[in-house]
C-alpha positions as CSV (number, residue, x, y, z in Angstrom):
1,X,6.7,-25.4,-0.8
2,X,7.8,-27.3,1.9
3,X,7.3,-25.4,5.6
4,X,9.7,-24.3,8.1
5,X,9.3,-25.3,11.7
6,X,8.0,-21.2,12.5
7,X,5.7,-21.4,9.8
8,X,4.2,-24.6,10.3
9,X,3.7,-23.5,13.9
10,X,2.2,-20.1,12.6
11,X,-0.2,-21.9,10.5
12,X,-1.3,-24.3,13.6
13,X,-2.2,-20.8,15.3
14,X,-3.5,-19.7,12.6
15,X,-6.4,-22.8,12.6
16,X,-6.8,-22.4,16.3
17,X,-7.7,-19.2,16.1
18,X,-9.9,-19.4,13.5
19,X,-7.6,-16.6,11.4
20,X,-6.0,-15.3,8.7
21,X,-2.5,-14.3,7.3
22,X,-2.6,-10.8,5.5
23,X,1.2,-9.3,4.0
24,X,1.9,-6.9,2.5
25,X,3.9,-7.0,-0.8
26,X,7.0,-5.3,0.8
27,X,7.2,-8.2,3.3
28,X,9.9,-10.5,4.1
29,X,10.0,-13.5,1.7
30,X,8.8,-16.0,4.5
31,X,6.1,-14.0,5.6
32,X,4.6,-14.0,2.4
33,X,5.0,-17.5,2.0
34,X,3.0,-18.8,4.6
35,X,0.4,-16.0,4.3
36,X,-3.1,-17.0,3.5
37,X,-3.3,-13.9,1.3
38,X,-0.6,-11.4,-0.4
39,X,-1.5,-8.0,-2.1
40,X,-1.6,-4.2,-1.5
41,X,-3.5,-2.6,1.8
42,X,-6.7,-2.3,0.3
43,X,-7.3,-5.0,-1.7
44,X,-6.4,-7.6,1.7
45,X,-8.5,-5.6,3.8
46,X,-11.3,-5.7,1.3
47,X,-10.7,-9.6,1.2
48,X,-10.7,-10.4,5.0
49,X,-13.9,-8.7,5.2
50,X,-15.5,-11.3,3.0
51,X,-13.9,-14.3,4.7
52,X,-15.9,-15.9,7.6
53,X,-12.0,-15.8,10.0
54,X,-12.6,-14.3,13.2
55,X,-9.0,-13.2,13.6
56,X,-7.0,-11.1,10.9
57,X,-3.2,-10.7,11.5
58,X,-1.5,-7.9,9.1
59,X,1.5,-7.9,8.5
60,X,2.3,-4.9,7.3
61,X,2.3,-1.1,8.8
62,X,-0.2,0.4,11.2
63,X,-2.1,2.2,8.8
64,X,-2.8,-1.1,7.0
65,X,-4.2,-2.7,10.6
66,X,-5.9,0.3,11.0
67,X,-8.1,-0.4,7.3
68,X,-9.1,-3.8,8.0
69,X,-10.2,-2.7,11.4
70,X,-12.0,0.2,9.2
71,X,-13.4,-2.4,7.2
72,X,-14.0,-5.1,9.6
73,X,-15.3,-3.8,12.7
74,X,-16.8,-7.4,13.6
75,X,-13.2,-9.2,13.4
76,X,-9.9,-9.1,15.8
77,X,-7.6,-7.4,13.7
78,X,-3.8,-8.1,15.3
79,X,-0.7,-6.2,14.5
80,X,2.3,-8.3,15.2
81,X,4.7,-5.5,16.1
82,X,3.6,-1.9,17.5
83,X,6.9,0.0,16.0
84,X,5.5,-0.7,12.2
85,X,4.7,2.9,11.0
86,X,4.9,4.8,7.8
87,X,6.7,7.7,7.1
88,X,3.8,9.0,4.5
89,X,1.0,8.6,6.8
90,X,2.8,10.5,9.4
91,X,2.8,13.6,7.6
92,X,0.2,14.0,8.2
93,X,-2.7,14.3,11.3
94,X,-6.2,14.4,11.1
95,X,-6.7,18.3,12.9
96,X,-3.5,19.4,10.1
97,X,-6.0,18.5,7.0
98,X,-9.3,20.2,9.1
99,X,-6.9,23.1,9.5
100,X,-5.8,22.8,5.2
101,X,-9.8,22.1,4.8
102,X,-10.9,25.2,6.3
103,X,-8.3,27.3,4.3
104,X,-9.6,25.8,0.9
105,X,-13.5,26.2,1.7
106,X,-15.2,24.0,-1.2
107,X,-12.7,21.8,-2.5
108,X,-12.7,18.3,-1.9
109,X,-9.9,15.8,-0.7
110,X,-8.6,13.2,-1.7
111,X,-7.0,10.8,0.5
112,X,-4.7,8.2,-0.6
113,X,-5.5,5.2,1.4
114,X,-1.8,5.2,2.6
115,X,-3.0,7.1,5.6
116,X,-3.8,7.1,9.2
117,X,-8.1,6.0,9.7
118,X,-8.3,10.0,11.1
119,X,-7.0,11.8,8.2
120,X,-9.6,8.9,6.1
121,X,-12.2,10.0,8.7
122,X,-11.4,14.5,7.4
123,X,-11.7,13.3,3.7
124,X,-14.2,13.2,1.3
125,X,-13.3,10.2,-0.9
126,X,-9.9,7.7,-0.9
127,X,-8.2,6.8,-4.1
128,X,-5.4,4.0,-4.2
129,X,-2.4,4.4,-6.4
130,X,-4.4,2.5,-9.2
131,X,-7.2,4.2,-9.4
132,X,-6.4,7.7,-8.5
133,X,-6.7,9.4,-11.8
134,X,-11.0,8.0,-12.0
135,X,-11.3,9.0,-8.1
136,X,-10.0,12.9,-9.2
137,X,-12.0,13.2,-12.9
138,X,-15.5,11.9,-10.7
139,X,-15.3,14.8,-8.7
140,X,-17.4,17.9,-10.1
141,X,-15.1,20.8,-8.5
142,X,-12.4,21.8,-10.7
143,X,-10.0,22.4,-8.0
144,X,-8.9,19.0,-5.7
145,X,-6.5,18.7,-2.6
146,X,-4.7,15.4,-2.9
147,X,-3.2,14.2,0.8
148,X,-0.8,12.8,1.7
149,X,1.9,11.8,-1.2
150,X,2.7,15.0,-3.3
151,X,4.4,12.7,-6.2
152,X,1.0,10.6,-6.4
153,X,-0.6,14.3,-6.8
154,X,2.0,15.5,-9.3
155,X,1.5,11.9,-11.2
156,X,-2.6,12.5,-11.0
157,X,-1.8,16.2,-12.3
158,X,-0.1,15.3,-15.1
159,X,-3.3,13.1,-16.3
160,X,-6.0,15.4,-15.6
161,X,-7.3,19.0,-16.5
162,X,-9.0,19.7,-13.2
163,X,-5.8,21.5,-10.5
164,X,-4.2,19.4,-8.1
165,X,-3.4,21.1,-5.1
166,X,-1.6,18.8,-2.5
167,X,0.1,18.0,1.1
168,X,4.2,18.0,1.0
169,X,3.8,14.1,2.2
170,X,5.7,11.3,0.6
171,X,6.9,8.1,0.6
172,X,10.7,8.2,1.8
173,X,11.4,5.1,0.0
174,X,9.9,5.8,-3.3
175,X,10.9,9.8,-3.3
176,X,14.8,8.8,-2.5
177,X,14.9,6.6,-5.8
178,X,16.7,9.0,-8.0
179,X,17.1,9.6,-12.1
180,X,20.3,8.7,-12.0
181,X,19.9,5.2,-10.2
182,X,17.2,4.2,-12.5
183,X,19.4,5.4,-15.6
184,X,22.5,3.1,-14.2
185,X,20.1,0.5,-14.1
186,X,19.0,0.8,-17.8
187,X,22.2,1.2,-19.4
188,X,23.2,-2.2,-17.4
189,X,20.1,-4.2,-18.5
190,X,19.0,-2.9,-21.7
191,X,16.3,-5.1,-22.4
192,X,14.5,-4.5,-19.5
193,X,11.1,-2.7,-18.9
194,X,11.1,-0.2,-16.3
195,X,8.2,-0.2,-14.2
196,X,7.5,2.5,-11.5
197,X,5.1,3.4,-8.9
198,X,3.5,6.6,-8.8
199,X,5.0,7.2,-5.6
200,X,8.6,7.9,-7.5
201,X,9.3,11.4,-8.3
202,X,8.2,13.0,-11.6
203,X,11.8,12.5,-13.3
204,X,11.8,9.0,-12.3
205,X,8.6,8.3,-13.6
206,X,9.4,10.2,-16.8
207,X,12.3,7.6,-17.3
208,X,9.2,4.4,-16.8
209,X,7.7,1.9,-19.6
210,X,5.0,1.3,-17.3
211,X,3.5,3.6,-14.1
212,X,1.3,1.3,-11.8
213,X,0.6,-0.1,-8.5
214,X,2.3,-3.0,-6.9
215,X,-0.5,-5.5,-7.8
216,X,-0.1,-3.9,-11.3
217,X,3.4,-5.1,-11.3
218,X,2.5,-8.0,-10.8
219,X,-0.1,-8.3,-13.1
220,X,2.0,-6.8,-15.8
221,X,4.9,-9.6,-15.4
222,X,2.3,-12.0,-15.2
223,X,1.1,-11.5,-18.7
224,X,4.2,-9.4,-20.2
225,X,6.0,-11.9,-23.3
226,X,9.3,-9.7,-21.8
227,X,12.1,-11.7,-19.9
228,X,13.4,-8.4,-17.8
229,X,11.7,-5.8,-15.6
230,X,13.3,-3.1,-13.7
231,X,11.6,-2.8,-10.6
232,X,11.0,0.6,-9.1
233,X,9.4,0.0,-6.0
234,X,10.0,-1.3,-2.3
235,X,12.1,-4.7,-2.9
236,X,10.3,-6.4,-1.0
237,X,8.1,-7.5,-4.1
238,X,10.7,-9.5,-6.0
239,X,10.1,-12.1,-3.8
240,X,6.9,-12.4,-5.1
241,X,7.7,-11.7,-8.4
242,X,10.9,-13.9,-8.6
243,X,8.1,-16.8,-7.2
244,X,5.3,-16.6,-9.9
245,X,7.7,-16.1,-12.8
246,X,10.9,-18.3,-12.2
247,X,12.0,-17.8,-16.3
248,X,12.3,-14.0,-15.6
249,X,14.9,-11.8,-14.4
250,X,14.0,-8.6,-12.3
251,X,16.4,-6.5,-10.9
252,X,16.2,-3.3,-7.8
253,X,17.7,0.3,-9.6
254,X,18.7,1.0,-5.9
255,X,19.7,-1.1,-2.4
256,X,18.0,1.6,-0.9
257,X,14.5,0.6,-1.9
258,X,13.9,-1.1,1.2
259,X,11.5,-0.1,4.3
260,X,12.8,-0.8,7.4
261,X,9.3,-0.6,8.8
262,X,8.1,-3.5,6.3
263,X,10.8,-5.9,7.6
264,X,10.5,-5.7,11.1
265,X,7.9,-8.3,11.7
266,X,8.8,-11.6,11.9
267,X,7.8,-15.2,12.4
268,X,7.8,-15.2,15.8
269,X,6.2,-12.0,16.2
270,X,3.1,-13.5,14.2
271,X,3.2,-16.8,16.8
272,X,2.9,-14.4,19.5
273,X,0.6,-12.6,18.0
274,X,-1.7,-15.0,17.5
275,X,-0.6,-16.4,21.3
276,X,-1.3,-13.6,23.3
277,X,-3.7,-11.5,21.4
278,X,-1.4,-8.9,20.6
279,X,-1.6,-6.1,19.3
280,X,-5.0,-5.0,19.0
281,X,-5.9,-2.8,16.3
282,X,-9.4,-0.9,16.9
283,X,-10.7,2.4,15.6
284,X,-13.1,4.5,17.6
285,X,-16.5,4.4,15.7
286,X,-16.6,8.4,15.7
287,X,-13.6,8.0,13.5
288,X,-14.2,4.6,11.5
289,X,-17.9,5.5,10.0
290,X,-16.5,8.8,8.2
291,X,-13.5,6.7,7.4
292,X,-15.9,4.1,6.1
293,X,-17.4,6.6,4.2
294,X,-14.8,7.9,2.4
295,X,-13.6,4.4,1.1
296,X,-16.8,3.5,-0.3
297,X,-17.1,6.4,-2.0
298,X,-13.9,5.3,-4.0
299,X,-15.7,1.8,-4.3
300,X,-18.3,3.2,-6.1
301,X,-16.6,4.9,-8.6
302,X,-16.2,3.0,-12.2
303,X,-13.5,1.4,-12.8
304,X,-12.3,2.5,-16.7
C-alpha cells in the first residue's frame, strides 16, 4: 500500500518518538492503514503493553486511552483529540455504580470494558463483548449487576441461568439499528450472513447468523467459505473487512451505523499529537490499581 504524504509524515513521528499507532476498528480508513496495530480496545491495549514503544497514540475514544494508560502506566499514552467520548461510557459515573452497589449489598458487577477507568476502578471483574457469557457463569453469586450496556446484559441473560440485573446504558449506535433495517437488508441480499454485535437490541440479534465481537467479525469472514455478510455494527469496520477479503461483498443494514466520535480524529491530529505531546492520557493510581484489578480478573478466567 503505497503512503500518502500525512501518513508518511505520521510514520516519521512515529519512529522519532519511539511510538506506536493503535485504531480502533470503527476508524477512518486511513487511520487504520498506517496504524502499527488495528483491533478492539482491549486487545490493543493489551498489545502495547507488551511492546518495548515508549509512546502509544489511540485513536479511538477516551475510554480506550484511558485502558492503555490502565495497562501501561510506564508508557505516554496520547489522545489525538480531547472531544472523542462515548455515549455508553457516559452513562454512567463511578459514585452512580457505588450508589447501585450499596443498594444490591452482595452482588457482584460486571463491567464491560466499554467504560470510563472509575466505574473499572467500582467493579469487581470486566468482561468484553466476547467473553461476557464465561466472565458471568465464573461468578459464584447467582444474582449479577451488568454495567453499562443493558443489550450486552439482556444478550448475557439469555445464555445464562444465574439473573442479570443491569444499568439502562447503551451504545446509541448499536441500539438505533432497528428490525426493520436489518430485515430490508436481508430481503435485498439474500445470500448474505447476518452478523451482529451484542450491543444490537434483542430483536436485532434475534434476526443474526452469527452474535460476536468486532474482532469476531473479522475472524468469521476470514475463515467463512460465504461470499456475503451483513454487517451489524459501526461501519467503520468494512474498511477492514473490504481490505483482508477483496473477493467478498459486505454491506451496512443502516447509514446510521456510524459514530461521530470514532471519525473525528484525523491525520493531522495524530502529527500533532505526536508533535506536541498532546493529549495526555493518565489515570490517578487510587483509581488505575482497582481498575487494574478488575481487568485481570477477566484475564484469568478460561477461555471456553
Amino acid at each position: 500500500m503505497e503512503f500518502t504524504g500525512q501518513q508518511k509524515e505520521v510514520r516519521r513521528w512515529l519512529e522519532r518518538r519511539r511510538g506506536i499507532l493503535l485504531a480502533h476498528n470503527y476508524q477512518p480508513g486511513e487511520i487504520q492503514d498506517v496504524a502499527d496495530f488495528l483491533g478492539d480496545s482491549l486487545a490493543l491495549s493489551m498489545t502495547a503493553a507488551q511492546t518495548p514503544a515508549e509512546v502509544i497514540v489511540f485513536c479511538g475514544v477516551h475510554f480506550m486511552a484511558e485502558t492503555a494508560a490502565i495497562l501501561c502506566p510506564d508508557k505516554t499514552v496520547l489522545l489525538p483529540r480531547e472531544d472523542v467520548g462515548c455515549y455508553m461510557a457516559a452513562t454512567i459515573t463511578g459514585e452512580q455504580l457505588k450508589a447501585r452497589k450499596a443498594e444490591l449489598p452482595g452482588v457482584p458487577v460486571v463491567t464491560y470494558v466499554n467504560s470510563t477507568a472509575a466505574v473499572k476502578a467500582e467493579s469487581d471483574i470486566c468482561c468484553t463483548s466476547a467473553n461476557a457469557i464465561q466472565v458471568v457463569n465464573s461468578l459464584a453469586p447467582s444474582r449479577i449487576l451488568m454495567v453499562p450496556d443493558r443489550n450486552l446484559a439482556l444478550y448475557t441473560a439469555r445464555r445464562t441461568s444465574k439473573e442479570i440485573l443491569y444499568w439502562e446504558g447503551c451504545c446509541n449506535v448499536h441500539d438505533g439499528l432497528s428490525a426493520a433495517e436489518v430485515q430490508a437488508c436481508q430481503a435485498a441480499h439474500p445470500q448474505a450472513v447476518f452478523l451482529a454485535h451484542p450491543e444490537c437490541r434483542p430483536e436485532v440479534l434475534d434476526l443474526a447468523q452469527v452474535i460476536c465481537s468486532t474482532s469476531g467479525m473479522l475472524q468469521y469472514a476470514r475463515q467463512s467459505s460465504g461470499r456475503e455478510f451483513i454487517i451489524g455494527t459501526e461501519m467503520g469496520i468494512l474498511h477492514t473487512l473490504r481490505t483482508e477479503n477483496p473477493a467478498k461483498l459486505f454491506y451496512s443494514p443502516s447509514p446510521r451505523l456510524v459514530c461521530p466520535d470514532m471519525k473525528r480524529i484525523t491525520l493531522s491530529d495524530v502529527i500533532n499529537a505526536l508533535k506536541d505531546n498532546r493529549h495526555r492520557i493518565t489515570v490517578p493510581e487510587e483509581v488505575r490499581r482497582p481498575a487494574l484489578l478488575a481487568v485481570e480478573r477477566m484475564l484469568a478466567v478460561p477461555r471456553d
